[in-house]
C-alpha positions in Angstrom: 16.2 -10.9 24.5 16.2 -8.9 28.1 12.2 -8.4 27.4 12.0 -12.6 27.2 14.0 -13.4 30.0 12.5 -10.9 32.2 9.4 -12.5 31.6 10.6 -15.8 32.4 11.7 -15.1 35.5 8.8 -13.0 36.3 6.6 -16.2 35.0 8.7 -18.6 37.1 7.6 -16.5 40.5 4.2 -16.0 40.1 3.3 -19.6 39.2 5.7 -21.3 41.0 6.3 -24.6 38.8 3.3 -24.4 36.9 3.3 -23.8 33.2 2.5 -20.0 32.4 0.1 -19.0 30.3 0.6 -16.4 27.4 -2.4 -13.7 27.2 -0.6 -11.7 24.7 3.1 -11.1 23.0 4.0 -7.2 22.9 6.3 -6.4 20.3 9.6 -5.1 21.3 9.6 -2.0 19.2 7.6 -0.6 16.4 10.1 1.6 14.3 13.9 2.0 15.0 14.3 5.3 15.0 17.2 6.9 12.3 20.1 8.2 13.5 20.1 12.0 13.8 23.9 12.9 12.8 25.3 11.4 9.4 28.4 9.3 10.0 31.3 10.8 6.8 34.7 9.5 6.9 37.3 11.8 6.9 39.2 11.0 3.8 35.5 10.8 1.8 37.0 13.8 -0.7 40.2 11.9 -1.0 38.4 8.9 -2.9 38.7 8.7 -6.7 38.9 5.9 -8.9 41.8 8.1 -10.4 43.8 7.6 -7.2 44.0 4.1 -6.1 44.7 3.8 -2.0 47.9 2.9 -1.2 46.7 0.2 1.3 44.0 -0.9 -0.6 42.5 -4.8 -1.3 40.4 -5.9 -3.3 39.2 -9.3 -3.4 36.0 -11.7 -3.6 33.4 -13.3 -1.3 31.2 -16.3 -1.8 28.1 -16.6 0.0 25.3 -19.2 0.1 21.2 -17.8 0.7 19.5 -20.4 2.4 15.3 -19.7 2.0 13.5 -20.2 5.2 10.4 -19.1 3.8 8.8 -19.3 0.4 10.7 -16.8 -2.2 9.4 -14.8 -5.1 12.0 -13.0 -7.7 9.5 -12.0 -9.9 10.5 -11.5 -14.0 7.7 -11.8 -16.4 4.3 -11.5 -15.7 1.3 -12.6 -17.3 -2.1 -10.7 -16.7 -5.1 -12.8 -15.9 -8.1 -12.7 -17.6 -11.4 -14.2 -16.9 -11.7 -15.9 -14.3 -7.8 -16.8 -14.8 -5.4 -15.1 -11.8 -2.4 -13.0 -12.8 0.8 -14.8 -12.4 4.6 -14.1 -12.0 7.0 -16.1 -13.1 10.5 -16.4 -11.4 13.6 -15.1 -12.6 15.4 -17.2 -14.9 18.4 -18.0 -17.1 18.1 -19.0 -20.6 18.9 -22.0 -20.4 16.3 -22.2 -17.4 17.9 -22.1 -14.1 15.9 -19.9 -11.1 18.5 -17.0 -10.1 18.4 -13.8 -7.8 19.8 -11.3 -10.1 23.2 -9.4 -9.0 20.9 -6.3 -8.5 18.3 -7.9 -5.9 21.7 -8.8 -3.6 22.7 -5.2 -4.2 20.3 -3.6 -3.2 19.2 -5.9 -0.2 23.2 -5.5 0.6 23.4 -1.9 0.3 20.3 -1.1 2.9 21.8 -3.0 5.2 25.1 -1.3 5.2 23.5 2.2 5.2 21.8 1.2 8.6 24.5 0.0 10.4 27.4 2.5 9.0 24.7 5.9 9.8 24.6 7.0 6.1 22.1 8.8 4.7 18.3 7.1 4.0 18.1 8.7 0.3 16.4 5.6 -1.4 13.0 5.9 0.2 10.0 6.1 -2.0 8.4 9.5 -1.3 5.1 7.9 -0.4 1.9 8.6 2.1 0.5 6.0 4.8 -2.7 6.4 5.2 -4.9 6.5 8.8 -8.9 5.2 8.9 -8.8 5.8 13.0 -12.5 6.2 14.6 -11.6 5.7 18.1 -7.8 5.9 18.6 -5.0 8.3 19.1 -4.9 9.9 15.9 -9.7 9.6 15.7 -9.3 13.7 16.0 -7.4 14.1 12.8 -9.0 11.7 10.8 -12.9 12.8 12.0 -12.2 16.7 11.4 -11.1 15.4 7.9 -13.7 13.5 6.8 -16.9 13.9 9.1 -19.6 15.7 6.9 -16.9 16.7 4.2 -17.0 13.3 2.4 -18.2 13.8 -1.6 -19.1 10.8 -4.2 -18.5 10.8 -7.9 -17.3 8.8 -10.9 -12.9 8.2 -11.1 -12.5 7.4 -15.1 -9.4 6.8 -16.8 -9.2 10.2 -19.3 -5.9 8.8 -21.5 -2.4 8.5 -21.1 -2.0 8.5 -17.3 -4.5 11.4 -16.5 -8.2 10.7 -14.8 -10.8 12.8 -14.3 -13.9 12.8 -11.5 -17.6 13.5 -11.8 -19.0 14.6 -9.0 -22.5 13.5 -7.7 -25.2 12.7 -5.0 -25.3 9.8 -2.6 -27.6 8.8 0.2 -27.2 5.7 2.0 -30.0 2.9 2.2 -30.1 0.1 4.6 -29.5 -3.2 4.1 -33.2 -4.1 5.4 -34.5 -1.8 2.7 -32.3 -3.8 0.0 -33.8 -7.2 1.1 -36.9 -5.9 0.4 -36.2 -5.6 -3.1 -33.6 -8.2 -3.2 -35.0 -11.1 -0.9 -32.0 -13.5 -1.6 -29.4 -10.3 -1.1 -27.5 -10.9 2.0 -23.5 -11.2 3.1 -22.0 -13.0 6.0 -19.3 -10.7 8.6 -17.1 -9.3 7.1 -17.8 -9.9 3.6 -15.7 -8.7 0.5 -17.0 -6.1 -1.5 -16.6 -8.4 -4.6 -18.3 -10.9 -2.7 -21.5 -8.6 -2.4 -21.3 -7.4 -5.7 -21.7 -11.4 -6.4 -24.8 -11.7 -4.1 -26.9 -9.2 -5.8 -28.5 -10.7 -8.5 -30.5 -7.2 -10.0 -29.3 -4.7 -11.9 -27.1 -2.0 -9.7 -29.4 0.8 -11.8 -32.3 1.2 -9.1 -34.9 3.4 -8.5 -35.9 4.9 -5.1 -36.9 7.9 -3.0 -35.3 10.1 -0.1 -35.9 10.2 3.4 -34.9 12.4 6.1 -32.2 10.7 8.6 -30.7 12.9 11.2 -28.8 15.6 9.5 -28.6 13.5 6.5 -30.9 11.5 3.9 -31.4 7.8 3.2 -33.0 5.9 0.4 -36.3 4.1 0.7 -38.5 2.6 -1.9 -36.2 0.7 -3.6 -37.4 -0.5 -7.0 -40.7 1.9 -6.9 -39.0 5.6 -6.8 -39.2 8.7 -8.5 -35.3 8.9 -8.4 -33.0 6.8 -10.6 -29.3 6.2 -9.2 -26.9 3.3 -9.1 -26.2 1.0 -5.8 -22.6 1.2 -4.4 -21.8 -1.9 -2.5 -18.2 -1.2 -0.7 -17.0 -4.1 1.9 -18.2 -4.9 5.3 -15.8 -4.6 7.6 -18.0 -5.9 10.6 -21.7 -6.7 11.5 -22.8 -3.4 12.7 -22.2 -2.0 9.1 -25.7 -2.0 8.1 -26.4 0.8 5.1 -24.3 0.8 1.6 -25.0 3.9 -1.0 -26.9 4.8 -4.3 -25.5 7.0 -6.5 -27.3 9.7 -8.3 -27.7 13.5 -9.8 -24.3 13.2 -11.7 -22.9 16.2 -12.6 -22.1 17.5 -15.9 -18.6 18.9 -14.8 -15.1 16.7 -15.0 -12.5 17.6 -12.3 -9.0 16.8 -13.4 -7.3 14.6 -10.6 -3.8 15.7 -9.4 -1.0 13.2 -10.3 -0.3 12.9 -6.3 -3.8 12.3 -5.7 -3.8 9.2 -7.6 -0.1 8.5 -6.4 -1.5 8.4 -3.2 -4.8 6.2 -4.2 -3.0 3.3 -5.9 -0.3 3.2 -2.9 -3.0 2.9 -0.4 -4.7 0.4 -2.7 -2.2 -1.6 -3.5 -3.0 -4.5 -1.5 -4.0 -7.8 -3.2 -6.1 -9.2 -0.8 -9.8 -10.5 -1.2 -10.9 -7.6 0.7 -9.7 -5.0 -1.2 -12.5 -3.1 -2.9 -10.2 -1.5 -5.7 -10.0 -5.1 -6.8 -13.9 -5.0 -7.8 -13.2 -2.7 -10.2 -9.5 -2.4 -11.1 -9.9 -4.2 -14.6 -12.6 -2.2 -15.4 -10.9 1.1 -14.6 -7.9 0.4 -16.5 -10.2 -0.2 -19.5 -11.7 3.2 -18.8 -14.7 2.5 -17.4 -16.0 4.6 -14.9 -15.5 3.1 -11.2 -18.0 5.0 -8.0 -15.2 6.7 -5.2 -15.5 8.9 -2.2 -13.5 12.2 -1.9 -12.5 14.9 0.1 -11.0 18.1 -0.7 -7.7 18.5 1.4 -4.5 21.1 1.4 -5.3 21.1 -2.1 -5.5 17.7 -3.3 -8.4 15.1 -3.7 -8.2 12.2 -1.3 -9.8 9.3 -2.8 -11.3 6.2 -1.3 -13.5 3.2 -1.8 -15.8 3.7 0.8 -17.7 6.4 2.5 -15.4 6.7 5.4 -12.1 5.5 3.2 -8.3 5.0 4.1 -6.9 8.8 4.2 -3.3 10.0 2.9 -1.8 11.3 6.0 -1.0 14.7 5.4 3.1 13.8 6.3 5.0 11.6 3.3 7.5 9.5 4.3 10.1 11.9 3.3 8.5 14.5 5.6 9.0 12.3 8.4 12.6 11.6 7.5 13.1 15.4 7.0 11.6 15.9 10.7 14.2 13.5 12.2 17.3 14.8 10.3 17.1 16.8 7.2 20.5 15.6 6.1 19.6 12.1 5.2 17.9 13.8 2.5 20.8 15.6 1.5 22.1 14.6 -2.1 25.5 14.0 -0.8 28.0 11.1 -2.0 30.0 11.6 1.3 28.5 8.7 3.6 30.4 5.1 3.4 27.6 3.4 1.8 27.8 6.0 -1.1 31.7 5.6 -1.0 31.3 2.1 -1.6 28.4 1.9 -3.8 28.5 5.2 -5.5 26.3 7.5 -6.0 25.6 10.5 -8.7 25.7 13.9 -6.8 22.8 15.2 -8.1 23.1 18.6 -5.9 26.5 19.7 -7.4 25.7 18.4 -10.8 29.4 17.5 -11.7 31.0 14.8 -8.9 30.0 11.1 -9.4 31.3 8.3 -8.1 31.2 4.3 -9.4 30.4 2.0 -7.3 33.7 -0.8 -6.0 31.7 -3.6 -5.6 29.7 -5.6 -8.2 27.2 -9.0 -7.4 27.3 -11.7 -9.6 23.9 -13.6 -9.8 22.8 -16.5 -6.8 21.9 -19.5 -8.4 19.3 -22.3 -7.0 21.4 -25.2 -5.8 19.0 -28.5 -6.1 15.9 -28.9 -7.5 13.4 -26.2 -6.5 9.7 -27.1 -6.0 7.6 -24.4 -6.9 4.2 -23.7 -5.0 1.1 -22.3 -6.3 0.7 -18.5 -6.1 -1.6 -16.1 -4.4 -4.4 -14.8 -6.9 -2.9 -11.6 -7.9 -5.8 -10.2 -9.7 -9.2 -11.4 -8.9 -12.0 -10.8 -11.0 -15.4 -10.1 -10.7 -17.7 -12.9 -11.6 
């Protein structure tokens, strides 16, 4: 609130009765930083549902939710198929009435209270953000990763959670060389890659040749090579992205993937947007066909991507970062007031736990809710 009123007034002097004019709005923060020291009452080891407090209440509370925004408490869903989206249907009652379960206001309830009261951040998912930085503050990281160490292959679903990769070759060929072959092939900006999957009307198996190009190789001669392979079309993020891939020379070898590497894959994938490459191919994958990825070797994992220079797993989890600020929000500790309230199961000593003293009933939809159509959850490649 200080930020807007000093810009008011700043406004107000420069223009002197004329209306300002907004070039930009600067975000007052980007992450609030946690706490470094762990607030613990003093009578935490005195709690026990075996000794009641002398001065204790109990009692209840009735709220009311109001939705300024659309709301989605998802239950069942239902897979698309086709050309059908996936859908998710709201939770319900029985007898049909939309709810937020008890454990949705819990949970929402209980984050809350561990921000303002300084206990411990335990219930994080342990997961990696990922960088793709070519000319900002953290380019040097990214480039040393993935400049000249970037790989192609083949991700395939092996069974029961496990994939494996085949590496291979790749060159890169130029959109003008593809027209040649393709005369109707052509995207607008920023097209999707299921979009230019959609354009190209041939077969992805080409044939081609290689040519040098700088201290790498392209592909030339489409359609009237010596060298089979299969085009790669990934997204186009801009118009100066001019060249998409053909891949070739498969190996014979199968490279498990680490269980983190794909961790990290699906978390950086996870968006549902039309621009999401991984959406191309999802269907497919999960059906265990074989889907064309970029890798690079790193600190013992694979990093995986859907384009040559892909989204990479910063080396840091979120629990690393959490650890760097104060190690004892990681602690496995029942001793914080959100724990003393909400319980907890002390993992570390393997012997204290604690119920939780409050419970939340379900909040049910006053009126009659309209529902609204969804966002295509799963696309499919026509």
């Amino acid at each position: 609130m200080n930020s807007k009123a000093n810009y008011s007034n700043q406004s107000s002097s420069r223009h002197q009765g004329r209306k300002p004019s907004i070039d930009r709005i600067h975000a007052p923060y980007n992450f609030v930083p946690l706490h470094d020291d762990i607030f613990e009452p003093e009578w935490a080891d005195k709690v026990s549902h075996d000794r009641p407090l002398h001065d204790g209440l109990s009692g209840k509370i009735d709220i009311e939710i109001v939705a300024h925004s659309p709301v989605l408490i998802g239950n069942e869903h239902v897979p698309g198929s086709g050309n059908t989206p996936g859908q998710v249907h709201f939770h319900k009652t029985p007898d049909g009435r939309y709810i937020i379960p008890g454990s949705s206001l819990r949970g929402a309830i209980r984050n809350v209270l561990e921000i303002t009261t300084f206990s411990r951040m335990r219930f994080v998912d342990n997961t990696r953000m990922s960088i793709r930085d070519l000319a900002g503050p953290t380019k040097d990281v990214y480039r040393k990763a993935m400049v000249n160490n970037v790989h192609s292959g083949w991700l395939q679903l092996a069974g029961r959670g496990s994939w494996t990769l085949t590496p291979c070759k790749h060159v890169r060929v130029k959109h003008n060389e593809l027209k040649k072959y393709e005369n109707e092939f052509d995207a607008p900006r920023r097209a999707s890659a299921r979009d230019r999957y959609n354009r190209w009307d041939r077969s992805l198996e080409v044939c081609f040749d290689e040519e040098p190009y700088k201290r790498s190789k392209i592909g030339v001669n489409i359609g009237r090579g010596n060298i089979h392979g299969v085009l790669v079309l990934t997204g186009q993020p801009g118009p100066k992205k001019k060249a998409d891939f053909i891949f070739y020379n498969e190996k014979k070898q199968k490279i498990p993937v680490p269980t983190a590497s794909m961790k990290d894959f699906f978390f950086i994938h996870s968006s549902e947007d039309e621009s999401n490459t991984w959406l191309v191919w999802k269907d497919r994958a999960m059906r265990g066909e074989r889907v064309p990825v970029f890798y690079v070797e790193e600190s013992g994992l694979l990093a995986i991507g859907m384009a040559g220079m892909f989204r990479l797993a910063y080396k840091h989890s979120i629990h690393d970062v959490i650890g760097h600020s104060s190690a004892e929000h990681l602690a496995d500790k029942g001793n914080d007031l959100a724990a003393l309230i909400f319980g907890y199961t002390d993992q570390e000593k393997g012997h204290r736990n604690l119920k939780g003293r409050v419970s939340f009933t379900p909040a049910f939809a006053q009126g009659k809710p309209q529902q609204r159509p969804q966002t295509i959850l799963f696309p499919q490649l026509s």
